[in-house]
CHARMM internal coordinates of N, CA and C (Angstrom, degrees):
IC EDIT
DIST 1 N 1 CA 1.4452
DIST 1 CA 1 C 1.5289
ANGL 1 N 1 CA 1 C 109.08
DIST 1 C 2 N 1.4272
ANGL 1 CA 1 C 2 N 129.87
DIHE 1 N 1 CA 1 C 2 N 122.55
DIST 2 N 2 CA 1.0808
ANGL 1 C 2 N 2 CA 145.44
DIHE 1 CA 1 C 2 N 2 CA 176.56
DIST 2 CA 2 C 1.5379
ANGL 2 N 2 CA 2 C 114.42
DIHE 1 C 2 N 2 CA 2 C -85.85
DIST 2 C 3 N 1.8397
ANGL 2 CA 2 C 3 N 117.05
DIHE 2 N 2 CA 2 C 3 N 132.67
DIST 3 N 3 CA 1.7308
ANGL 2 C 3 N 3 CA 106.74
DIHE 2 CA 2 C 3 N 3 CA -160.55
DIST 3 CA 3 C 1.8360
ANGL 3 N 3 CA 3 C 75.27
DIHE 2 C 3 N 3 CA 3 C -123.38
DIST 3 C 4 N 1.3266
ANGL 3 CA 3 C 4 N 113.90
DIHE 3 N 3 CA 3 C 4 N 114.70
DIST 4 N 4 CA 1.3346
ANGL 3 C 4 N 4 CA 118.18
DIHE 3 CA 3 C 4 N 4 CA 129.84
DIST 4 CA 4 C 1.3008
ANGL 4 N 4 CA 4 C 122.09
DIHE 3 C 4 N 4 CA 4 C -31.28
DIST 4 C 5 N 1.3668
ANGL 4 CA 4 C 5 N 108.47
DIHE 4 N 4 CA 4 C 5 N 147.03
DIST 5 N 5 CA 1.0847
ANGL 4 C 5 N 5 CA 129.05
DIHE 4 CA 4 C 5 N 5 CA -175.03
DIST 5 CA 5 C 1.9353
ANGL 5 N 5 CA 5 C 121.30
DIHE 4 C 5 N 5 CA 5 C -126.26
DIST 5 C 6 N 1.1613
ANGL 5 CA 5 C 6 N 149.34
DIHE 5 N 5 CA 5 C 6 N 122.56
DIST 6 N 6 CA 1.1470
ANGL 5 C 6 N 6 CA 133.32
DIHE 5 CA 5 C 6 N 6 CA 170.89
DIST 6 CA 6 C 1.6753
ANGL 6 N 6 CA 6 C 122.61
DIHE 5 C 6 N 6 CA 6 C -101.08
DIST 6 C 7 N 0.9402
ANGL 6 CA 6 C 7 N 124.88
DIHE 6 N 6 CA 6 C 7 N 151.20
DIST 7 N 7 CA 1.9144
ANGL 6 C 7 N 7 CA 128.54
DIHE 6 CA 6 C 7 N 7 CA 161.47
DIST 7 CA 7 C 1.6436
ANGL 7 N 7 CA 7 C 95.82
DIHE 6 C 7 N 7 CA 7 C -54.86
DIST 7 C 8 N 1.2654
ANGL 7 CA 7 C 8 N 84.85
DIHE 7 N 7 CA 7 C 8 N 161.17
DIST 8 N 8 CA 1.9665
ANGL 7 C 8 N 8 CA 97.91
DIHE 7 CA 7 C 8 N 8 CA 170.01
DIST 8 CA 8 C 1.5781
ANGL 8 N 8 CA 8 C 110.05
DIHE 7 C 8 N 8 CA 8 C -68.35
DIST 8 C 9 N 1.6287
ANGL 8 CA 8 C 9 N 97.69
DIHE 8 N 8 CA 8 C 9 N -46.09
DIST 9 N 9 CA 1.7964
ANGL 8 C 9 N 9 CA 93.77
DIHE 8 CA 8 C 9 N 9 CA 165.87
DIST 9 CA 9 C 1.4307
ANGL 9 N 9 CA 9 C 138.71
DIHE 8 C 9 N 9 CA 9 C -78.56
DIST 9 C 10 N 1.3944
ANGL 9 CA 9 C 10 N 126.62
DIHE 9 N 9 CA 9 C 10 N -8.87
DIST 10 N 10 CA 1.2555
ANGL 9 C 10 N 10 CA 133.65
DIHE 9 CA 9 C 10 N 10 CA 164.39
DIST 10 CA 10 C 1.6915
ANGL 10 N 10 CA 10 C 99.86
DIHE 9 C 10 N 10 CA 10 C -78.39
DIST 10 C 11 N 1.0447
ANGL 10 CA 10 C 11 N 128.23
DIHE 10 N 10 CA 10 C 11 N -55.15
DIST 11 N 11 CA 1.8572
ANGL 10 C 11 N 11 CA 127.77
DIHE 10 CA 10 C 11 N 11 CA 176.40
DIST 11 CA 11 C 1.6760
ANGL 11 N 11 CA 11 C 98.98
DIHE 10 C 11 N 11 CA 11 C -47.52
DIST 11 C 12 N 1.1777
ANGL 11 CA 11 C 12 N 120.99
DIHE 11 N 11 CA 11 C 12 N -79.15
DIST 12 N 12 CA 1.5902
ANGL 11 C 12 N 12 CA 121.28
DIHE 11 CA 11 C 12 N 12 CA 167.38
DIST 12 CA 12 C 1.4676
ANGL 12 N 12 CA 12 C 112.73
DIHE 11 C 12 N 12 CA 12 C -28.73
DIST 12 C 13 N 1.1033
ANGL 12 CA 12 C 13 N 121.84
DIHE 12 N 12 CA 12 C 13 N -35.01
DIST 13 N 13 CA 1.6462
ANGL 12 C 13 N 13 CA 119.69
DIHE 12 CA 12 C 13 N 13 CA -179.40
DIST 13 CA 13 C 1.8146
ANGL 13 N 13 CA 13 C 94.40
DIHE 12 C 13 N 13 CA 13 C -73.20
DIST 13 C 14 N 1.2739
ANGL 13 CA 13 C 14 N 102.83
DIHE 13 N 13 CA 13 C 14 N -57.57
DIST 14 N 14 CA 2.1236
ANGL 13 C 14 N 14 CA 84.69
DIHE 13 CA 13 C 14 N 14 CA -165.21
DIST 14 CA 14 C 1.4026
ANGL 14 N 14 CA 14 C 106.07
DIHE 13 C 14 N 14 CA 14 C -82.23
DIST 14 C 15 N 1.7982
ANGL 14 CA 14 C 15 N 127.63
DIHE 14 N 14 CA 14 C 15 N 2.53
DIST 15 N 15 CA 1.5540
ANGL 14 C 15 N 15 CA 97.26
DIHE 14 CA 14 C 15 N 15 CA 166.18
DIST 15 CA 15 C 1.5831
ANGL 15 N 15 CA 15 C 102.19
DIHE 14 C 15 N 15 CA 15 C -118.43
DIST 15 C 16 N 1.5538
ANGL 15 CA 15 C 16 N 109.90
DIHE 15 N 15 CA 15 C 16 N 58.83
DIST 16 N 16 CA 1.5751
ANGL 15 C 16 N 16 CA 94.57
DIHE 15 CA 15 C 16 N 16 CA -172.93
DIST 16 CA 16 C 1.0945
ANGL 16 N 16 CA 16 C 163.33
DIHE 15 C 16 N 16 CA 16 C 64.65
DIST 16 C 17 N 1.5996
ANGL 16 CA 16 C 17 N 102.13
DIHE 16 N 16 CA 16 C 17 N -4.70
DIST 17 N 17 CA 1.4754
ANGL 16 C 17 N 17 CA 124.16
DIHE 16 CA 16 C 17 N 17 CA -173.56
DIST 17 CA 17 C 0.9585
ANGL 17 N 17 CA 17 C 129.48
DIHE 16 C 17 N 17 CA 17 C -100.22
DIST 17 C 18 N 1.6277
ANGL 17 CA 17 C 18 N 132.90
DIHE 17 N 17 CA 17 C 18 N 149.77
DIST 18 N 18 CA 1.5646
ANGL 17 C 18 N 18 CA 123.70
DIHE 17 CA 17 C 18 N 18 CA 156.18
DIST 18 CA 18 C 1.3687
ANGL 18 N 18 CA 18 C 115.16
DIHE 17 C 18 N 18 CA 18 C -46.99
DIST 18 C 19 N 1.3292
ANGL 18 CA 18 C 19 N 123.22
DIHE 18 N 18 CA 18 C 19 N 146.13
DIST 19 N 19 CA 1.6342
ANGL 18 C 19 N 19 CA 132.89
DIHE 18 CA 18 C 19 N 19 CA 173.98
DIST 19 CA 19 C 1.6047
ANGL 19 N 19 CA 19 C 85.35
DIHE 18 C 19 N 19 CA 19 C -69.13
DIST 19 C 20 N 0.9485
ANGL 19 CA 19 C 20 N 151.38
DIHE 19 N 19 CA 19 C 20 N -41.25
DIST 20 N 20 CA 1.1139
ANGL 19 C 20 N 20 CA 145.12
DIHE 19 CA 19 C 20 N 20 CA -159.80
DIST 20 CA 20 C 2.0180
ANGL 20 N 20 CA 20 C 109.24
DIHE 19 C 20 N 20 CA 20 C -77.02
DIST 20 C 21 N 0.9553
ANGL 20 CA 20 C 21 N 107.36
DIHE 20 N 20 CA 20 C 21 N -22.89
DIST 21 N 21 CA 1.3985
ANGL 20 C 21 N 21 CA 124.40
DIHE 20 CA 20 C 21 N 21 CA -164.58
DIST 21 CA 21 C 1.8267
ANGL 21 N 21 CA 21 C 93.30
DIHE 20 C 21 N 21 CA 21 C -87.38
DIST 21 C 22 N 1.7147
ANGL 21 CA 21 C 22 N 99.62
DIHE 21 N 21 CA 21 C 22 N -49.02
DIST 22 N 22 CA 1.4468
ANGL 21 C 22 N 22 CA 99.21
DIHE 21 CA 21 C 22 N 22 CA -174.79
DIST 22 CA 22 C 1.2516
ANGL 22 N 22 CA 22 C 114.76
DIHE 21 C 22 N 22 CA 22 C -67.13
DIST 22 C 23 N 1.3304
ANGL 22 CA 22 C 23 N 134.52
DIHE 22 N 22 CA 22 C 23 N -11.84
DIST 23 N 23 CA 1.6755
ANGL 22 C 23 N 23 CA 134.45
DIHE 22 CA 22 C 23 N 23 CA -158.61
DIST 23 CA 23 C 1.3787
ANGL 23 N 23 CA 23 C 86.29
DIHE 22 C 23 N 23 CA 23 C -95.19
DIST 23 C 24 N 1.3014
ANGL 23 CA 23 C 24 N 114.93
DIHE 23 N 23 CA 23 C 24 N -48.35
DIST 24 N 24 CA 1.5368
ANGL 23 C 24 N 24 CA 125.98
DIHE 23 CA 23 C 24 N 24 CA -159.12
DIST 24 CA 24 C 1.6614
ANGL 24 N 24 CA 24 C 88.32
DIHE 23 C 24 N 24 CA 24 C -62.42
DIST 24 C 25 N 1.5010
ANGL 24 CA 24 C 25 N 137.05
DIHE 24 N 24 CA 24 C 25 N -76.42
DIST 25 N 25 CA 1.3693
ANGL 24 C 25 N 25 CA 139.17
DIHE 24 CA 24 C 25 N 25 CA -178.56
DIST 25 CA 25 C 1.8416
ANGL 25 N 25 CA 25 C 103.49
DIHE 24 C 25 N 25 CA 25 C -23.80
DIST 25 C 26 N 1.5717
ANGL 25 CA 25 C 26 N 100.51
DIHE 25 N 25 CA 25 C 26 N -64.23
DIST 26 N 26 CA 1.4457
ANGL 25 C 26 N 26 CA 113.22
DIHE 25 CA 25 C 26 N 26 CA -172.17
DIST 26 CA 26 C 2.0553
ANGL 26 N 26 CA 26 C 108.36
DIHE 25 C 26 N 26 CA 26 C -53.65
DIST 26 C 27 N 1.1370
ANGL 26 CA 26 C 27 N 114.28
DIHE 26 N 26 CA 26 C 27 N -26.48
DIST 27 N 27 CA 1.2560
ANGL 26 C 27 N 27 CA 108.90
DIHE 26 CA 26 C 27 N 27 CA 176.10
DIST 27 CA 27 C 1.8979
ANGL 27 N 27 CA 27 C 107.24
DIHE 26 C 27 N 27 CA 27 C -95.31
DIST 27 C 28 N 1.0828
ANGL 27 CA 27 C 28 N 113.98
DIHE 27 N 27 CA 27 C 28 N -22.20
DIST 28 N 28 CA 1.4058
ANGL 27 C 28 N 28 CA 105.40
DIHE 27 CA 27 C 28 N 28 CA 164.59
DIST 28 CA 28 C 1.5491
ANGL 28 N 28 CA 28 C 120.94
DIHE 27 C 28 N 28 CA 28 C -90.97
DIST 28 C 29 N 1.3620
ANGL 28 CA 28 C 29 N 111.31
DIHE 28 N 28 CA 28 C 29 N 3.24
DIST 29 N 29 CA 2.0801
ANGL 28 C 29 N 29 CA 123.47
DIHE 28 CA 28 C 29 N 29 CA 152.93
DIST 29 CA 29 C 1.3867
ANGL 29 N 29 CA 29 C 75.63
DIHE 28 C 29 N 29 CA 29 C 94.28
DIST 29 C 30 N 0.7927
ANGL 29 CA 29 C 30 N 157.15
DIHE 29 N 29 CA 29 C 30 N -6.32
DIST 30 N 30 CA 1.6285
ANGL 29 C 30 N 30 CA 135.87
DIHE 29 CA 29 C 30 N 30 CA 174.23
DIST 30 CA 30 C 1.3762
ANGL 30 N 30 CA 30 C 125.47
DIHE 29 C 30 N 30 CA 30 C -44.57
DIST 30 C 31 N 1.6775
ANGL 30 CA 30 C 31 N 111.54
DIHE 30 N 30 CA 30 C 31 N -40.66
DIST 31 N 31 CA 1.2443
ANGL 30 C 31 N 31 CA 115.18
DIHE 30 CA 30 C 31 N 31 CA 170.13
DIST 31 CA 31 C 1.4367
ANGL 31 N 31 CA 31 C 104.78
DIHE 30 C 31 N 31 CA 31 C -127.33
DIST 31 C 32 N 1.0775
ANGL 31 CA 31 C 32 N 135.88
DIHE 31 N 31 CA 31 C 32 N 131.26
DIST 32 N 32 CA 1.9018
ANGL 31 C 32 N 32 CA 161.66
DIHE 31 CA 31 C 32 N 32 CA 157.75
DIST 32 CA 32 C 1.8369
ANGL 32 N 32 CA 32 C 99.78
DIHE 31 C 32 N 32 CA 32 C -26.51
DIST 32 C 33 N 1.2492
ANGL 32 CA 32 C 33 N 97.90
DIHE 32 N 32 CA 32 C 33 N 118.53
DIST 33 N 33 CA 1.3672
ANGL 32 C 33 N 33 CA 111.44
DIHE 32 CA 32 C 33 N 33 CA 152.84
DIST 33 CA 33 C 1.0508
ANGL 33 N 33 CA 33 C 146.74
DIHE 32 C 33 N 33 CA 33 C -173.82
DIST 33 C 34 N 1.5116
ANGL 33 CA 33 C 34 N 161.16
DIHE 33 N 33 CA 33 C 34 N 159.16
DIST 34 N 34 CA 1.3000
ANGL 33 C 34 N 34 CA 152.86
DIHE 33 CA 33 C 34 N 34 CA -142.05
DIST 34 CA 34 C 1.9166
ANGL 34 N 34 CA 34 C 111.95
DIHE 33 C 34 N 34 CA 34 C -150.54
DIST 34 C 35 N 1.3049
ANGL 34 CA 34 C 35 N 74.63
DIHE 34 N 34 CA 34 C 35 N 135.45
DIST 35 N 35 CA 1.6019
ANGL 34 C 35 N 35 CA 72.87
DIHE 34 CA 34 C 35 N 35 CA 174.71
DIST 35 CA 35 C 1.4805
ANGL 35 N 35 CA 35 C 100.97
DIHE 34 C 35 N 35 CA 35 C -115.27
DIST 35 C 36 N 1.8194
ANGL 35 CA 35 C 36 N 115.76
DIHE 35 N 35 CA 35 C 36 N 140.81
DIST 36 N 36 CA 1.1543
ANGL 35 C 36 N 36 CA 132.60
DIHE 35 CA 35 C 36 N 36 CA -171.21
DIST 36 CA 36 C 1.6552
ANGL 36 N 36 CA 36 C 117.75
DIHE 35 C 36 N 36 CA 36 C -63.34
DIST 36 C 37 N 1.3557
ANGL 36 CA 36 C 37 N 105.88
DIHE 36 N 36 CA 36 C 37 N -34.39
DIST 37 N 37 CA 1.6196
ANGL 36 C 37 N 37 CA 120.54
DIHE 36 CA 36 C 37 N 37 CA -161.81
DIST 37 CA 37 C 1.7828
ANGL 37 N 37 CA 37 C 101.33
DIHE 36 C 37 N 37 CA 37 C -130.48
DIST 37 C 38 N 0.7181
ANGL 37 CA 37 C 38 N 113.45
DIHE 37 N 37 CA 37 C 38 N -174.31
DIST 38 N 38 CA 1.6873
ANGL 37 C 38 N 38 CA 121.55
DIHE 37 CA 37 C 38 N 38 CA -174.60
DIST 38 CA 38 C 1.4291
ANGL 38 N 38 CA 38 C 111.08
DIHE 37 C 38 N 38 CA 38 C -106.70
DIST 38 C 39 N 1.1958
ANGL 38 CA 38 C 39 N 119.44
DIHE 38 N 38 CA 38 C 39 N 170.15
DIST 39 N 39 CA 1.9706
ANGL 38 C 39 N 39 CA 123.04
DIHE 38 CA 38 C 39 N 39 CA 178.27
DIST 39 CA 39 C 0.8993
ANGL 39 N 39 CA 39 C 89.93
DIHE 38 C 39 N 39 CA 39 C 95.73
DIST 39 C 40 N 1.4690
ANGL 39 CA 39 C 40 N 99.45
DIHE 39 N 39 CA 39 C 40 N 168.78
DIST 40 N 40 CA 1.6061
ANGL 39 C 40 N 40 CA 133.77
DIHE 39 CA 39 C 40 N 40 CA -161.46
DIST 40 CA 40 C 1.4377
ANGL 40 N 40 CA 40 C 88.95
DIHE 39 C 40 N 40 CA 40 C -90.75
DIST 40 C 41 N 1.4714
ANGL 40 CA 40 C 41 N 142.49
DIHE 40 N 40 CA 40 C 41 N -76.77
DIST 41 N 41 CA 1.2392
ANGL 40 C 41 N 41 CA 130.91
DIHE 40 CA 40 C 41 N 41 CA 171.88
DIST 41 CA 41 C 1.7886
ANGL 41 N 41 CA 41 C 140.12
DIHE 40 C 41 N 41 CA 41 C -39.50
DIST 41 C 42 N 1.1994
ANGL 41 CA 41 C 42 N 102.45
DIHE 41 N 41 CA 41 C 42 N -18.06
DIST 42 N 42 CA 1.7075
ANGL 41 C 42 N 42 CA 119.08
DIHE 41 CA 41 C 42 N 42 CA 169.98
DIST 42 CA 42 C 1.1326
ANGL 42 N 42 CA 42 C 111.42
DIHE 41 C 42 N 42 CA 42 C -36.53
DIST 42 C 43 N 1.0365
ANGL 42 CA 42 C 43 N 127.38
DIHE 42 N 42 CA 42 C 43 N 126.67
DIST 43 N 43 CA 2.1678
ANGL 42 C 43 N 43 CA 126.49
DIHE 42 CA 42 C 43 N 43 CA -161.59
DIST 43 CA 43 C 1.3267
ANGL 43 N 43 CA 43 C 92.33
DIHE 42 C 43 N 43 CA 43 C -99.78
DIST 43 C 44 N 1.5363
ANGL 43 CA 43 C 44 N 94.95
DIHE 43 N 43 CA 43 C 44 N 144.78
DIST 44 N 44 CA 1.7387
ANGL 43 C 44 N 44 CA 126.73
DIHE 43 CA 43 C 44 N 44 CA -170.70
DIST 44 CA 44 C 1.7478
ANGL 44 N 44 CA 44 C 90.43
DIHE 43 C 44 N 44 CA 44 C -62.32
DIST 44 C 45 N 1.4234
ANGL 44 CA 44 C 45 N 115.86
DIHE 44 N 44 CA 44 C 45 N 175.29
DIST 45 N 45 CA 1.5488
ANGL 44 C 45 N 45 CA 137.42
DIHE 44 CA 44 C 45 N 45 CA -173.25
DIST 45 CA 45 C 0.9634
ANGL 45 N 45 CA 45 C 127.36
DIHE 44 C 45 N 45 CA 45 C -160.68
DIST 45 C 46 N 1.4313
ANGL 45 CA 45 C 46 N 122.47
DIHE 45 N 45 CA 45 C 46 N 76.17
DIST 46 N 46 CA 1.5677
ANGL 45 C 46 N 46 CA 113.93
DIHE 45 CA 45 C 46 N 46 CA -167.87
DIST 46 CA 46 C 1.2010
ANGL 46 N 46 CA 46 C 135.70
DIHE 45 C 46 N 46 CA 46 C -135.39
DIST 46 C 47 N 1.8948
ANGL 46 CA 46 C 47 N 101.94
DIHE 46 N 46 CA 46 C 47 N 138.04
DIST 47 N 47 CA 1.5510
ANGL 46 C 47 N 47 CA 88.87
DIHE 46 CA 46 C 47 N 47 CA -157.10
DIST 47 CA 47 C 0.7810
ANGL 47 N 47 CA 47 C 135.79
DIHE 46 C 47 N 47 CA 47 C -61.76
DIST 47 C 48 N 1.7362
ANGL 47 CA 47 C 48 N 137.95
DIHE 47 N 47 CA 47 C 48 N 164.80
DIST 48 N 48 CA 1.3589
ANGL 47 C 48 N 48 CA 147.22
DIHE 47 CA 47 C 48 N 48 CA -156.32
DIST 48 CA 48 C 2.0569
ANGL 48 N 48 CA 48 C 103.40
DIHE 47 C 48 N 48 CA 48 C -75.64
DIST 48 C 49 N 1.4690
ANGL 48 CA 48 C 49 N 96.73
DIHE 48 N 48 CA 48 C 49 N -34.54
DIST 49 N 49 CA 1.4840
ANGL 48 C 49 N 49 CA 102.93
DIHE 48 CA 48 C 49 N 49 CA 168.24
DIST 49 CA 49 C 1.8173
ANGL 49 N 49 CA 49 C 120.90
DIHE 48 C 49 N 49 CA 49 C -40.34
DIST 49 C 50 N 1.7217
ANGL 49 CA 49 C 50 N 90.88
DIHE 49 N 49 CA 49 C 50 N -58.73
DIST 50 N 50 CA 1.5757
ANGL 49 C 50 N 50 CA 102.57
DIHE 49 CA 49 C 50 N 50 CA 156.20
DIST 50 CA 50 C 1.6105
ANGL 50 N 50 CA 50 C 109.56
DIHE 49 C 50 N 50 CA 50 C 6.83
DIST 50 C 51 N 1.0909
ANGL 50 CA 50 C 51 N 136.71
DIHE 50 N 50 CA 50 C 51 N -67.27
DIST 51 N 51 CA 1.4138
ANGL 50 C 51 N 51 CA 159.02
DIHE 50 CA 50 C 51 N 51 CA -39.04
DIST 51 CA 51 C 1.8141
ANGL 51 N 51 CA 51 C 92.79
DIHE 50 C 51 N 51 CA 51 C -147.05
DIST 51 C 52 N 1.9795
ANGL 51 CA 51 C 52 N 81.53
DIHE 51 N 51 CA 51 C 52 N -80.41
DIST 52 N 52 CA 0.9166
ANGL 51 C 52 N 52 CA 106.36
DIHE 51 CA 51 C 52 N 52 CA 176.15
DIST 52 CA 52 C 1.7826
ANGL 52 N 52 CA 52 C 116.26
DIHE 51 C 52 N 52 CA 52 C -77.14
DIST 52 C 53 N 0.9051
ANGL 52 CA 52 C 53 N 119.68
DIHE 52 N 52 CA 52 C 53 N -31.12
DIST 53 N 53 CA 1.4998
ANGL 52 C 53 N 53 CA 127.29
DIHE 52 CA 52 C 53 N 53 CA -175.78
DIST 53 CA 53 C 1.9652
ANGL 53 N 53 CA 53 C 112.05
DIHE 52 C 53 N 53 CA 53 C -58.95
DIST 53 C 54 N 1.4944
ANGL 53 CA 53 C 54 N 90.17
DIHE 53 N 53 CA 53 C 54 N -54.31
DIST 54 N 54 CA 1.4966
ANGL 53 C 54 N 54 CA 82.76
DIHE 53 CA 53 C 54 N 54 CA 159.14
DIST 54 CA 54 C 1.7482
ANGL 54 N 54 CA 54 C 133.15
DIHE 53 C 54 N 54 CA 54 C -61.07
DIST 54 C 55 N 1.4443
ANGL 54 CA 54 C 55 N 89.18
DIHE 54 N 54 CA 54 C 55 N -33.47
DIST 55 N 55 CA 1.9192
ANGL 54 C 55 N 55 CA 87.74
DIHE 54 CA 54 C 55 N 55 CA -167.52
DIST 55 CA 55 C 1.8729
ANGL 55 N 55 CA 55 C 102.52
DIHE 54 C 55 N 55 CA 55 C -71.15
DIST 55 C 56 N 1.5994
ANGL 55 CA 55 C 56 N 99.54
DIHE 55 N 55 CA 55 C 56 N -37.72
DIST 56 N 56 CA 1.4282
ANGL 55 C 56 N 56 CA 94.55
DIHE 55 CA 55 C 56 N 56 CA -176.18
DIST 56 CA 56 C 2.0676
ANGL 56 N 56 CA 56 C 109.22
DIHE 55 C 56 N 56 CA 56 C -66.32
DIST 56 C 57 N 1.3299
ANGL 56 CA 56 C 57 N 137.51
DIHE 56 N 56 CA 56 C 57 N -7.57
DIST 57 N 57 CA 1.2192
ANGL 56 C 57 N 57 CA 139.20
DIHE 56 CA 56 C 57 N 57 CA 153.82
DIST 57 CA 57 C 1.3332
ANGL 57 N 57 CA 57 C 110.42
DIHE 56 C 57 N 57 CA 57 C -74.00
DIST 57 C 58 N 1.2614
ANGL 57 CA 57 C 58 N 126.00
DIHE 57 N 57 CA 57 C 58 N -22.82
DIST 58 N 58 CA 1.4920
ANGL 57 C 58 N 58 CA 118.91
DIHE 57 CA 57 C 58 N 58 CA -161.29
DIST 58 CA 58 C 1.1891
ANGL 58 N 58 CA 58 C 129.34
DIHE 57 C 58 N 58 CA 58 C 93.93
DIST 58 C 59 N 1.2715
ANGL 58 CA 58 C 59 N 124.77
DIHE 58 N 58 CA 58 C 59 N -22.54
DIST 59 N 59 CA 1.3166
ANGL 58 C 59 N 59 CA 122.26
DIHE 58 CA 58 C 59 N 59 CA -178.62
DIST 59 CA 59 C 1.4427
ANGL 59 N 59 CA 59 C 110.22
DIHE 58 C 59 N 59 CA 59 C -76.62
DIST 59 C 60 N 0.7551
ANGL 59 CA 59 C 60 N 141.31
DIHE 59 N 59 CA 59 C 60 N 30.16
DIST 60 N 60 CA 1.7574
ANGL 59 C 60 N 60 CA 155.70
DIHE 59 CA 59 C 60 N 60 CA 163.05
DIST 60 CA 60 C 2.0599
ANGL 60 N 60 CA 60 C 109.18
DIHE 59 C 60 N 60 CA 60 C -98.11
DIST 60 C 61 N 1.0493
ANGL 60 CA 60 C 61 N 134.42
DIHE 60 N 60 CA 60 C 61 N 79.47
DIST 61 N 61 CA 1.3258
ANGL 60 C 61 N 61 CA 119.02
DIHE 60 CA 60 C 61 N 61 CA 176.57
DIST 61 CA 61 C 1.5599
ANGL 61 N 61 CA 61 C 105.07
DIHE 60 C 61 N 61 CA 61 C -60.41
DIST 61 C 62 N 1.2056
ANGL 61 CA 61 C 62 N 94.06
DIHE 61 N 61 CA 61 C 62 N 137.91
DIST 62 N 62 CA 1.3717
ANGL 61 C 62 N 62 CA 118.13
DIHE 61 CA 61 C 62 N 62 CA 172.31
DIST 62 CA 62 C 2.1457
ANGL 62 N 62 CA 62 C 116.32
DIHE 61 C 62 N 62 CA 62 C -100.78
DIST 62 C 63 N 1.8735
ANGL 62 CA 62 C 63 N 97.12
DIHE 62 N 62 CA 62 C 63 N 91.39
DIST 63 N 63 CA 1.5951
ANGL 62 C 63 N 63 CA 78.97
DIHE 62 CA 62 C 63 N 63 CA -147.46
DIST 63 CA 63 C 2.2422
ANGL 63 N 63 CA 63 C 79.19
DIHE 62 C 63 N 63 CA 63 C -94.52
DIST 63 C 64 N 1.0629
ANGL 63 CA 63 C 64 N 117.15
DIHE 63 N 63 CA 63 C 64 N 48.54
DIST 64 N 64 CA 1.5608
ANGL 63 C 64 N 64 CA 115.25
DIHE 63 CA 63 C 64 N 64 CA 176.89
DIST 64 CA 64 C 2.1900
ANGL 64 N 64 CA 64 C 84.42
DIHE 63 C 64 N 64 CA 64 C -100.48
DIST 64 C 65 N 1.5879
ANGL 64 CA 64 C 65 N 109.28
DIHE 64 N 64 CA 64 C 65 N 1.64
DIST 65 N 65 CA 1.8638
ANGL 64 C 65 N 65 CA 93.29
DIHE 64 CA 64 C 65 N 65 CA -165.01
DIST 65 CA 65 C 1.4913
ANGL 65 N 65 CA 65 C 91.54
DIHE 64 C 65 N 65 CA 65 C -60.80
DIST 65 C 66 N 1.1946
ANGL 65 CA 65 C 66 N 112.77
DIHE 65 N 65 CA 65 C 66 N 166.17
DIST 66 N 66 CA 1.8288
ANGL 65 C 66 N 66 CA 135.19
DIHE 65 CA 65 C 66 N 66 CA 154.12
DIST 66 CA 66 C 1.0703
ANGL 66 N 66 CA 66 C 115.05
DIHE 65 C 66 N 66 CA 66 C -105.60
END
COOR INIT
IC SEED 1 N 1 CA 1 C
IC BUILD
């Protein structure tokens, strides 16, 4: 089984968020992620599962409500 992976800004693109908002979540463990290589600059990686894991807690707004 193969796990997709997203940028901090493509994940921020499908739940609405600043990339800046997501790093901040990702450093307070709220949302799961990995960096591939080492250093302080090494870009976050996270799986596409991500996805669903948040929306099923809720913390995903869903702004398609009526």
């Amino acid at each position: 089984m193969s796990i997709n992976f997203l940028t901090v800004e493509e994940f921020a693109k499908r739940i609405k968020l600043h990339p800046g908002s997501v790093r901040r979540a990702i450093k307070q463990g709220k949302i799961f992620a990995t960096r591939p290589s080492t250093g302080k600059k090494a870009p976050y990686r996270i799986a596409e599962s991500e996805l669903e894991r948040l929306h099923l807690q809720g913390m995903c707004e869903n702004k398609n409500k009526e």
